[in-house]
C-alpha positions in Angstrom: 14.5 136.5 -13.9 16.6 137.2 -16.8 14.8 134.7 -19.4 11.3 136.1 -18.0 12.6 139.9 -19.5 14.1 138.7 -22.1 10.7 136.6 -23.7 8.8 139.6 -22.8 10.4 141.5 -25.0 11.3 138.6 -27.7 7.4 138.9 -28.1 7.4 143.2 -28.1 7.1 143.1 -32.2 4.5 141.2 -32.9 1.0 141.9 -32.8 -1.2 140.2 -30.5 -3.3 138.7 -33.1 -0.7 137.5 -35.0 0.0 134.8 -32.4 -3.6 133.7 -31.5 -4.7 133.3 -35.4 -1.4 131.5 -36.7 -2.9 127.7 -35.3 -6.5 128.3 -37.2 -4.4 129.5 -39.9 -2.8 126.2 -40.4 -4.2 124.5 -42.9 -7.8 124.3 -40.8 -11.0 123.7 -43.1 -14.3 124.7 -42.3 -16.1 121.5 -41.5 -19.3 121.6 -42.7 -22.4 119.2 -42.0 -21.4 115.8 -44.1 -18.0 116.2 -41.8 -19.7 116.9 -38.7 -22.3 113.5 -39.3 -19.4 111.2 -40.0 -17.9 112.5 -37.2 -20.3 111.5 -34.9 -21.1 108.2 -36.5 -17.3 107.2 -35.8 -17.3 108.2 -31.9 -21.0 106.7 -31.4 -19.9 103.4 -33.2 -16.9 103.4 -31.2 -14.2 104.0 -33.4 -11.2 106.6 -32.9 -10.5 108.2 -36.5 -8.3 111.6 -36.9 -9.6 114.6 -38.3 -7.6 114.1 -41.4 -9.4 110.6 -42.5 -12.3 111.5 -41.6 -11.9 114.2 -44.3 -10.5 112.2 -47.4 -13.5 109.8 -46.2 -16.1 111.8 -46.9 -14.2 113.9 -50.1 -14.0 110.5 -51.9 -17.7 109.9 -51.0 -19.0 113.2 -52.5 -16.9 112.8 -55.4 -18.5 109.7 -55.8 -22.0 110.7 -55.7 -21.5 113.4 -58.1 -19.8 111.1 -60.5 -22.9 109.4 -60.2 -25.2 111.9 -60.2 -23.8 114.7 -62.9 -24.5 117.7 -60.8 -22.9 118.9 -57.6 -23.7 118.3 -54.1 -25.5 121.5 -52.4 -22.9 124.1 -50.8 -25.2 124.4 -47.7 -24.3 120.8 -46.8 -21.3 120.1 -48.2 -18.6 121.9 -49.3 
């Protein structure tokens, strides 16, 4: 019972919100509609791709469209 009392109050100091905030905190990005359509595209054709790719994926292919283009792509869609 010893290690029970002794986490409870290894955990006295910190504020509640500290802990539940600190995974989001990590280096998450808001994924915004291009992300969300790839996404989706990968599961329903069957493939398994992390997070991670998924995201350089779809960075390299709005870089490319505005090379391309000249002007940015909307904020609303893509960030």
């Amino acid at each position: 019972m010893d290690f029970v009392k002794n986490a409870m109050h290894k955990n006295e100091g910190q504020p509640a919100a500290q802990g539940a905030a600190a995974p989001q905190a990590q280096g998450a990005q808001k994924e915004d509609y291009v992300d969300k359509a790839f996404g989706m595209g990968t599961k329903k054709a069957g493939y398994n791709m992390d997070r991670n790719t998924q995201e350089k994926i779809t960075d390299a292919g709005r870089e490319m469209y505005e090379k391309v283009t000249g002007s940015k792509v909307n904020p609303k869609i893509s960030n």
